[in-house]
N, C-alpha and C positions, 0 to 999 in steps of 0.2 A: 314630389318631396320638396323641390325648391320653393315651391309658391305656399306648401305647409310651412315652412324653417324660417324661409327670408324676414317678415315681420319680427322676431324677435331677433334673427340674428342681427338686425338692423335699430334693432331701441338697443343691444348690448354694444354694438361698435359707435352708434352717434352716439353714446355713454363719454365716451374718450375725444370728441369733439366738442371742441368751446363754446359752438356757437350755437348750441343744438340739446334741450331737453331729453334726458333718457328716462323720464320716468312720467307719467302722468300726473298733473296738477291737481294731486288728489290730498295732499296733506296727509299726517298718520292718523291713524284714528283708532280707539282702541276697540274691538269686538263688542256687544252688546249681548250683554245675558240674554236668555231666555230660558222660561222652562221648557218648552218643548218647539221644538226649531222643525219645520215644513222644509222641506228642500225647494216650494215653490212661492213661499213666503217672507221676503225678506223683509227686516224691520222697515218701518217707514223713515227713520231718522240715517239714513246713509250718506254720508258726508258728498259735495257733489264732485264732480269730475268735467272739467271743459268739455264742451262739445270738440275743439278739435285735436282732443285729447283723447276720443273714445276710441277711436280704431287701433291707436297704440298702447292702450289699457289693454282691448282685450286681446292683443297678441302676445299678451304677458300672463295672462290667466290663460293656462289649459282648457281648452271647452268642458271636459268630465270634471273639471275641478266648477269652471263658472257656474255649470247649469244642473250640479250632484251637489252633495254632504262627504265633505272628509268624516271617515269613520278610522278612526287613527289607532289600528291594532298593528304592532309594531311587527313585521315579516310574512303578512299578507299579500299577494298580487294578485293582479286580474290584468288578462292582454284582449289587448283589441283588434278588429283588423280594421287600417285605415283604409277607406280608399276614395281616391278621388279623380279628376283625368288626369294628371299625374302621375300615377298607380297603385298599387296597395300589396302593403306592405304592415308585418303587425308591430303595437307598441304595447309594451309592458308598462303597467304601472303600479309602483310599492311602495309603500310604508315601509322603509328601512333603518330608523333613529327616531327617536324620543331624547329631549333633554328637561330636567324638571328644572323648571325655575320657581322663584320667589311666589311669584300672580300668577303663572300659565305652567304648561309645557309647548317645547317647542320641536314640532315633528320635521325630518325628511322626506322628504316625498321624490320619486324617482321616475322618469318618464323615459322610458329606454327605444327610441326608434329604430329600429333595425334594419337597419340600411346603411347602405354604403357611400360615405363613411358611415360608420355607428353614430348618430348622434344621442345627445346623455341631455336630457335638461333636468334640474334638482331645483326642488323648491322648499322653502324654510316656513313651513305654516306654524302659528299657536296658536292656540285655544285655552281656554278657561272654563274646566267643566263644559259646561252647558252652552257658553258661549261660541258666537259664530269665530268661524275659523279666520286669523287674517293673513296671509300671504305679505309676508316679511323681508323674503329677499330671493332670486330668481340667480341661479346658476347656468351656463349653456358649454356645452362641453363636444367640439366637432373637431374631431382629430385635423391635420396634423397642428392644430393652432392651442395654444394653452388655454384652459378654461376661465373663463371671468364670470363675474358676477356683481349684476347690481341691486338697488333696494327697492321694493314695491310698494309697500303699505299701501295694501287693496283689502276692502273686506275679499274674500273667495267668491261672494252671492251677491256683489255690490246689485243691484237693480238698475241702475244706469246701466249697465254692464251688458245685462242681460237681455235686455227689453224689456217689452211691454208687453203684459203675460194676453193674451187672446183665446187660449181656451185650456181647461185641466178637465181630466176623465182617466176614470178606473180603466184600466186595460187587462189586456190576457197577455203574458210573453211565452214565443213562440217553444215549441221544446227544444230543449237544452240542457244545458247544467243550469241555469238559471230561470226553468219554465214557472210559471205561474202565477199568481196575481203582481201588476207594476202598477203604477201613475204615468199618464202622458201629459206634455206638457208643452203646448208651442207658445214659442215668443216670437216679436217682428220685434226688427232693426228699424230704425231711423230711415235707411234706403228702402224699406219694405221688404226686405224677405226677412225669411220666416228661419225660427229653429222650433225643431222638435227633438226635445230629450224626451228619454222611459226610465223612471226610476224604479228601481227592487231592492230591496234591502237586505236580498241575498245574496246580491254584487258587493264584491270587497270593492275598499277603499274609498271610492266615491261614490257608491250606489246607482249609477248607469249603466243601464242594460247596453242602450241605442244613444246616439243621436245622432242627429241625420241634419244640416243644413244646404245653401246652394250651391257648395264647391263641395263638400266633403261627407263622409258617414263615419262616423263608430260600431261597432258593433262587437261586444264582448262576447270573447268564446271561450277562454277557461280560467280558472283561478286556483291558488294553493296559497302554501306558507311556505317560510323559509326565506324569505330573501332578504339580502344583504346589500349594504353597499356598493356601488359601483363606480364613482367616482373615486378618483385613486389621486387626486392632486387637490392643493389646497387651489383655488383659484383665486384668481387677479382680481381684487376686491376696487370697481369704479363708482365715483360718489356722485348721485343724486347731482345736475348741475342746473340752475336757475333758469325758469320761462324766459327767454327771450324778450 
């Protein structure tokens, strides 16, 4: 759990340090329509992000969120089990708020790790119809410490993000609540390993069956409706501080 949590608990607290970037040098950038958006497809115009800015980007994108599709139906979840040599343990994840604005709506999104302490991480994504989703602003909530939250503006599917796609293919997912035809999907990292996501689009919220990298796996095993908020405190709002 510690070697899953630490990366972001760590861009939230050097948040509060002067001398120290909490947010990836990624600029904001507004989502970009499309008609019809591939989960493996990301547009080519993606604003770029430092190279030594990438491992702290993507400890701030959720993996189901980086290498899935927010499908944003408001009291949806699907839990995953994590595990890793660490241990495993399951996480919930829900669409719990929608707000409409002016150009977008802007969703909740909840990542409930269950473990001890409970940790809570919430994320503020919008979308625009059709548009890719962008991850707006990243809350972290580990008891006994008050919850904060800083800004991200990331696309969700940035492609720097993700890697360097190496091979897609129709798959079969295994039985379950979610058996039947997926997408596989592996990417390599910059250091050379690999991720493999399984998308189905009869996984709520992010449409990830699986993914599997070299510290960790996901694997969803059930989903419903009804969920609600869990965050119960406004949090300590820290601002974006200058590249060094």
């Amino acid at each position: 759990m510690r070697r899953l949590l630490c990366p972001v608990c760590t861009v939230v607290l050097l948040a509060a340090t002067p001398a120290t970037s909490a947010a990836p040098d990624a600029g904001t950038a507004p989502a970009t329509p499309v008609a019809a958006l591939d989960a493996g497809t990301p547009a080519p115009a993606d604003p770029p992000i430092a190279p030594e800015r990438l491992a702290e980007a993507r400890a701030l994108v959720p993996p189901p969120l980086l290498y899935g599709q927010l499908q944003p139906v408001v009291g949806t979840w699907v839990e995953y089990t994590f595990q890793s040599k660490q241990g495993t343990f399951p996480v919930r994840a829900a669409v719990v708020g929608e707000t409409p604005r002016e150009r977008d709506t802007l969703y909740q999104v909840e990542l409930d790790y269950q473990t001890t302490p409970r940790t809570l991480i919430v994320i503020w994504v919008s979308r625009a119809g059709t548009a890719r989703a962008l991850v707006e602003r990243l809350a972290i909530s580990l008891p006994p410490n008050a919850p904060v939250s800083i800004p991200v503006d990331l696309l969700a599917d940035h492609a720097a993000l993700r890697g360097t796609p190496v091979r897609e293919r129709d798959t079969d997912v295994r039985p379950g609540p979610f058996a039947g035809k997926g997408r596989e999907q592996t990417f390599r990292l910059e250091s050379g390993q690999q991720v493999t996501v399984v998308t189905a689009a009869r996984v709520p919220v992010f449409g990830v069956e699986s993914l599997r990298d070299a510290e960790s796996t996901w694997t969803a095993r059930k989903a419903g409706t009804g969920a609600r908020p869990s965050l119960d405190a406004v949090p300590l709002s820290l601002p974006r501080l200058p590249v060094p």
